[in-house]
N, C-alpha and C positions, 0 to 999 in steps of 0.2 A: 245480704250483699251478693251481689251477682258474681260466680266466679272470674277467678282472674287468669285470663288467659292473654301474658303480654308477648308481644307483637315483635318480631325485630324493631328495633330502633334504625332510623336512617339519618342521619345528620345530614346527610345534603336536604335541606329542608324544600319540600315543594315551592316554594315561593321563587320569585322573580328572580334569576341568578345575579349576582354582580358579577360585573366585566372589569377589568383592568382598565384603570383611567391612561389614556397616552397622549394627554396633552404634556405630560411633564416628558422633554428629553434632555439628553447628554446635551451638554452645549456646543459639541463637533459630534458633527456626524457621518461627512463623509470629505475625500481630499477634492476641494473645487477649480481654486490656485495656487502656485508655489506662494510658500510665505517668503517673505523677508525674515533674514536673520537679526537676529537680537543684534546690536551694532555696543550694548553694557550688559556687565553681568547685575544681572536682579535677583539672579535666585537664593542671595542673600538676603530677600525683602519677602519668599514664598515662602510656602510646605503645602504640600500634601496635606489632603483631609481621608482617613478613611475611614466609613461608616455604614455603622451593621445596624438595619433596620427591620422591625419584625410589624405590622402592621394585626390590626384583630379583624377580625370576620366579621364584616358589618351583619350577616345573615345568621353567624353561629356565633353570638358574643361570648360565649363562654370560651372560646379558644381564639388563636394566634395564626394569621396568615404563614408559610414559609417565609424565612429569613430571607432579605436580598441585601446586595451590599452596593454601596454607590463610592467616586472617589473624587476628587476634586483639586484643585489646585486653588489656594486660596491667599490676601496679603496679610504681611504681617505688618499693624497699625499703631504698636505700642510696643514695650516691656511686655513678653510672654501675651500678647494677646492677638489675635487670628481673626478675619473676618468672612462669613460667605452666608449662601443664602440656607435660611431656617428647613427648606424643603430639603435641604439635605440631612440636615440633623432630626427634623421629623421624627415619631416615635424610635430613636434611636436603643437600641440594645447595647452599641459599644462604640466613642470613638475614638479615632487615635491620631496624632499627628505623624509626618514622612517626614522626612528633610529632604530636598528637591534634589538631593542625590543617592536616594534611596538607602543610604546606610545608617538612617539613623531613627529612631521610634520611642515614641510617649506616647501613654492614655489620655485623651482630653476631657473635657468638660463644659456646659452649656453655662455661659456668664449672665449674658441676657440674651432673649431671644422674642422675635415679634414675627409672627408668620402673616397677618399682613400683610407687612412692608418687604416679609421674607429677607428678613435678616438675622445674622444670629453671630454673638460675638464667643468667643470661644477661647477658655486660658488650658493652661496644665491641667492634669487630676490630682499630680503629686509638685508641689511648690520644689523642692529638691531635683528633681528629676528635670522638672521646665525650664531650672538655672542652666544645666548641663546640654540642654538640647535647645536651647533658644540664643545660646553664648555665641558671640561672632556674629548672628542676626544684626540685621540692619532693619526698621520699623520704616512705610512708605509717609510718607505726610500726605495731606490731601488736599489736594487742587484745588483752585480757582471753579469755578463753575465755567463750564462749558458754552460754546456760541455755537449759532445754529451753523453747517459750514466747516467746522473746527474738525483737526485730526485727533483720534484717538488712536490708541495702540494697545491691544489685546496681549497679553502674555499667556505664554504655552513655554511648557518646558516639555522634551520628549522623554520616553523611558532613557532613553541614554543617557538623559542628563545635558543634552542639547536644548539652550532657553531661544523660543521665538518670539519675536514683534510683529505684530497683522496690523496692520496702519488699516485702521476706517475712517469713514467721513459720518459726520453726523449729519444724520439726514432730518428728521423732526425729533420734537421733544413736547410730551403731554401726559397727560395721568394715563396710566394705563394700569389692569390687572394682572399678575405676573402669577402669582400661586392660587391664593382663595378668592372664587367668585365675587365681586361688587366691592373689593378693597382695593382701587383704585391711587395710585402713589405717582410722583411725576419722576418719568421713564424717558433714557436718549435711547431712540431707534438707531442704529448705526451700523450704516452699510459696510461689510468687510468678508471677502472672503479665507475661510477658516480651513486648518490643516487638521484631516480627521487624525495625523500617527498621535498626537498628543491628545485626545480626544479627552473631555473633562467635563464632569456635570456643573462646576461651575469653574471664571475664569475672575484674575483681576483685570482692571480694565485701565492705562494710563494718559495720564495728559502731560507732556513735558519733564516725566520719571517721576508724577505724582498719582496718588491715587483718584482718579475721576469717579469708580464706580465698577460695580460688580455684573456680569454678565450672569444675567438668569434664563435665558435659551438664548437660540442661533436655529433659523432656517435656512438650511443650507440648498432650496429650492433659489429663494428669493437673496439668501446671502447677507440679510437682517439679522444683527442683534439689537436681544434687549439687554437695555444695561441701567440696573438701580443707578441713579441720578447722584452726582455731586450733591446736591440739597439736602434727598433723603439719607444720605449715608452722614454726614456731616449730625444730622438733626438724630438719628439714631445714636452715633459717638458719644454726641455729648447728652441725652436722655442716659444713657447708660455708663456713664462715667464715674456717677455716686455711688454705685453698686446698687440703686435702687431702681431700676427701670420702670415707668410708669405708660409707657408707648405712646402712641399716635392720637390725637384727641380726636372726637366725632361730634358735628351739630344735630346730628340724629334726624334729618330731614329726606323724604322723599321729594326729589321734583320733577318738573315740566317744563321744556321750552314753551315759549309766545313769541311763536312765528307766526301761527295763523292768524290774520284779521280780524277775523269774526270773533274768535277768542280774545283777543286787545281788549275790543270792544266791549266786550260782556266784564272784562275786568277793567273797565275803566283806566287803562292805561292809554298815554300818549305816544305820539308819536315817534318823539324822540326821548322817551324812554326804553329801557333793556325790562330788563326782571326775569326772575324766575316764576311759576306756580308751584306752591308746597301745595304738595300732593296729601301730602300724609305728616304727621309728626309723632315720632316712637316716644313710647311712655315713658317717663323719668331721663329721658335724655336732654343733653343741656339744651336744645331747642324748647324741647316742654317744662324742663324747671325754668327758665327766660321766660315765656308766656307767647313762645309764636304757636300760631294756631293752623292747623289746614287751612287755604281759601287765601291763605296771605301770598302777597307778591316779594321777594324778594329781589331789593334793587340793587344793592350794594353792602361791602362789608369791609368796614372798618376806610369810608368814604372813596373805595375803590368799586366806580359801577361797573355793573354785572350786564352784559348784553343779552337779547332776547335768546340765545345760542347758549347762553350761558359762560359764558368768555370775558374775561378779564387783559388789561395790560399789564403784562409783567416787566421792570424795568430789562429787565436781559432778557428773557426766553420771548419778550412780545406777546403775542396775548393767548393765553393759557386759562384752562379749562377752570372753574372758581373754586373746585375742590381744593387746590394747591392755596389757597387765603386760609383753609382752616386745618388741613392735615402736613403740610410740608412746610409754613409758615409761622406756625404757636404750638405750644406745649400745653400738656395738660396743666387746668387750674390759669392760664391764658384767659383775659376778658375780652370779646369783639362786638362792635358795634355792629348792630344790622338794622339796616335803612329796606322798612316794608312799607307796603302801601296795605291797608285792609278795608276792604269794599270801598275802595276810590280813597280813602282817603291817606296822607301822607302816617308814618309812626314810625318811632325810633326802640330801639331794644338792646339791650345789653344784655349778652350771653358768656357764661363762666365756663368754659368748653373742659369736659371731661371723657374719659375713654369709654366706650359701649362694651363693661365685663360680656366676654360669653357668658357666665353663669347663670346673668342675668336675661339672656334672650331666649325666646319662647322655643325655640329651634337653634340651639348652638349650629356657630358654621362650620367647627371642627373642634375633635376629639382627641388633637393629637397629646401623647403622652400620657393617656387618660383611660383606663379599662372602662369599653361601656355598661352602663346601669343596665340589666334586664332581669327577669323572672320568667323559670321553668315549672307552670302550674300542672301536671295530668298530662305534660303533652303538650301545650299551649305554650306559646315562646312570647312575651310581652317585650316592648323596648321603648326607648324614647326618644323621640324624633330626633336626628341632626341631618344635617346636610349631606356627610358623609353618607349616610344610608341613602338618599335623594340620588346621590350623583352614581352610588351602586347602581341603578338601573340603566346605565351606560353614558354614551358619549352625549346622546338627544336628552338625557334625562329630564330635561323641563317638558317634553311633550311626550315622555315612556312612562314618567313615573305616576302614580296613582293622582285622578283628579283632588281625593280629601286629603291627601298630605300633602301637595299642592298647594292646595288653597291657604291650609293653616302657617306656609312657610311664606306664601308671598303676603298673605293681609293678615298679620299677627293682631293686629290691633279689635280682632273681631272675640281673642279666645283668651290674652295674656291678663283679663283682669278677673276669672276666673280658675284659673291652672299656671302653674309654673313652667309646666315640661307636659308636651302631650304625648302619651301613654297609646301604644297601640298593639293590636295581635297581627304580627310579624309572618307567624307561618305556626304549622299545627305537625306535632311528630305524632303518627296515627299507631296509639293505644288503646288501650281496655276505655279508658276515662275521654276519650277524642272521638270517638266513634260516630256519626253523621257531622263533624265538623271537619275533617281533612282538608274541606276544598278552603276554608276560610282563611281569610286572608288580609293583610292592609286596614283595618277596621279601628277604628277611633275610640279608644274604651270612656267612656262617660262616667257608670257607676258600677261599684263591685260591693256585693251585697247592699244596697242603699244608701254607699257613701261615693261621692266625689271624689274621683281618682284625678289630683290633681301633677302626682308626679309620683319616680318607680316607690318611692317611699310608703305613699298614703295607697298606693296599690297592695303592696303587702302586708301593710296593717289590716285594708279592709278584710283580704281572704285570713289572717290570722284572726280575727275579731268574732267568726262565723265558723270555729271547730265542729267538727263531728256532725256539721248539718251538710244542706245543698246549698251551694254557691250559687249565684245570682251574679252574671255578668251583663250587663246594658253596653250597648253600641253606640254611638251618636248614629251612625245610617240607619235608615228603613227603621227603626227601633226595635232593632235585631237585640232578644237576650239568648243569653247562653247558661248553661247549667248543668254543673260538674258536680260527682258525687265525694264527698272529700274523703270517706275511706277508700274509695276507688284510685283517688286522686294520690293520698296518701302512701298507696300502697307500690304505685308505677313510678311516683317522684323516688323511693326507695329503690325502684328497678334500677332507675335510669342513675345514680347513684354508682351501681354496681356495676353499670358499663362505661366509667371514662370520662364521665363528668363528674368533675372534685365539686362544684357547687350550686345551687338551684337558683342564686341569686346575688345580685351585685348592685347595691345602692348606694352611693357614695357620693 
């Protein structure tokens, strides 16, 4: 065995650095115009949300980002129960309720929570304590839905305990994404200029002193907010009402406008037909247990047609984008009819719509509340694809972050019927057992000792399986292998041990 002469350890690990995502802000930013004074007191119907959030090191999974703390003003919707957006409560370390006059304080607790729809309902920690601090509360009820046109009124209370009303107009309303990438919920845009002195990462939002919806940012360029929708927060209410929350259902379909012509044409569609092209259809999702296929046209759902734009008529909102027929309109275990055409010809289908688990996708889209899965082999840092690590490589991340992680996030359907979770080498901490691999990086692991690494699991079996020999690591690229000497291995994984790292691995 070749002496062992180890190395400092650097935990800034050479790889891609992640940048701080700042799509997310405060929902005031800065003062634009005088608000209007509250004309009733409400702050009977608020509190205060304060919370202390620790995020993990998408690049050093073995540790915990610094602590930051976020605070918000949120409504009170019930008996002891609180409502705002989930991005606030996100990997939370502690939260607490305020009484919107600052003198008063309780621990809270997550009831239900969908980061999605970015919602998240919120009771006491201590049932005795919540009696005490929620006594005298007044609960908002919640509005009528909204017209396009219609006044809404933003609540702000200041540190002094001065409560304001921002009158806006609602200017459109359509699915929009509000927190996580491609979760798409129907969202009022609504024009209002906002008072940065109360400034609040989230706001309640009113229609006539009812609840309409919650403010999830504000540009105070353009003087736009976005505000969760009457719809959605109504359909979240009562999903989570049972204490069983089962969230927002999905048809699991990838599509395509037919606008073009020549596309019509090649799909045998008519003239005065609409439809969608499914692109793609995600494994075991209710699209594929129903039996639609790639190649199919979707016309309509649930004998509501779908235009080539993919647009629907809503009786009140007018015509709205079709997501809103299966995520703002039915619950899970919901049956919907869908009216396809496949290769010209007309077909009807009935689909059982059910929610798409992260657990279950090949690339979760987030991690939150969740220590990520990795392994520390010799040096070698392994982890398993999420999103979160994707959008680490900054604001551009779909065109920074590596073409082979990439690839396997946008077309799952090429890798998820072999692997569960794809497994990769992260970054290299340059030791005794690392030596001519430093630079390596980003790499797709395939097989470790001869077996199929199909997630962190079957990764640490395989190197367990292969004691006291040479390890054998395969790459899917170039059909790069690698090859670690496991007393060497052994002996640096002990080092690194005695520097600061309580664990070499985390599978869960």
């Amino acid at each position: 065995m070749r002496p062992l002469i180890f190395l400092t350890i650097s935990f800034a690990l050479a790889a891609c650095k992640p940048t701080e995502n700042s799509a997310s802000k405060p929902a005031a930013q800065e003062s634009v115009a005088p608000e209007v004074a509250n004309p009733a007191d409400v702050k009977s119907s608020v509190v205060r949300i304060n919370s202390t959030q620790q995020t993990w090191n998408p690049w050093q999974p073995w540790e915990k980002n610094p602590p930051n703390k976020r605070r918000a003003l949120a409504a009170i919707i019930g008996p002891q129960r609180v409502l705002t957006t989930s991005e606030l409560t996100a990997d939370s370390t502690y939260l607490e309720f305020e009484s919107a006059d600052g003198t008063r304080f309780t621990p809270a607790k997550v009831i239900a929570v969908d980061y999605e729809a970015n919602l998240v309902l919120l009771g006491p920690a201590n049932e005795a304590e919540g009696n005490a601090f929620f006594e005298d509360t007044v609960p908002f009820e919640i509005s009528a839905p909204s017209k396009l046109g219609g006044t809404l009124e933003i609540v702000q209370v200041e540190e002094n305990g001065v409560a304001l009303l921002t009158p806006g107009t609602l200017q459109s309303i359509d699915l929009s994404a509000s927190f996580m990438p491609g979760q798409s919920f129907l969202t009022y845009m609504v024009k209002a200029s906002m008072q940065s002195a109360a400034s609040s990462y989230s706001l309640p939002v009113l229609r006539e002193g009812k609840l309409a919806g919650v403010l999830m940012s504000y540009d105070s360029k353009d003087q736009l907010c976005e505000v969760a929708s009457t719809d959605i927060v109504s359909r979240f209410l009562k999903e989570a009402s049972d204490g069983d929350y089962h969230g927002f259902p999905s048809l699991g379909v990838v599509i395509a406008r037919t606008e073009d012509s020549s596309f019509r044409q090649w799909l045998k569609l008519n003239d005065d037909h609409g439809g969608l092209y499914i692109k793609s259809v995600r494994k075991r999702a209710a699209a594929d247990l129903a039996g639609v296929k790639a190649g199919d046209v979707l016309l309509s759902v649930d004998g509501l047609p779908i235009d080539r734009r993919g647009y629907y008529q809503h009786p009140v909102y007018g015509s709205l984008s079709w997501g809103h027929l299966i995520r703002g309109e039915k619950s899970v275990g919901d049956t919907v009819t869908l009216s396809l055409l496949r290769e010209g010809k007309p077909l009807e289908i009935k689909a059982t719509l059910a929610r798409e688990e992260e657990k279950n996708l090949l690339v979760p889209n987030q991690l939150f509340d969740k220590a990520p899965n990795y392994l520390l082999k010799g040096g070698l840092v392994f982890q398993e694809l999420s999103l979160p690590i994707l959008q680490s490589f900054g604001k551009e991340w779909t065109t920074l972050a590596p073409l082979n992680l990439l690839d396997v996030y946008e077309n799952p359907d090429k890798y998820q019927d072999s692997i569960n979770r794809v497994v990769f080498l992260s970054g290299v901490i340059p030791t005794p057992a690392t030596v001519g691999y430093e630079r390596l990086r980003n790499l797709i692991v395939h097989k470790v000792n001869g077996k199929t690494v199909k997630d962190m699991k079957s990764l640490i079996e395989a190197f367990n399986s292969n004691m006291n020999e040479l390890h054998s690591i395969e790459f899917d690229e170039e059909n790069l292998n690698v090859y670690l000497d496991d007393a060497v291995t052994t002996e640096v994984d002990t080092q690194i041990l005695k520097r600061g790292i309580t664990r070499l691995y985390r599978a869960e």
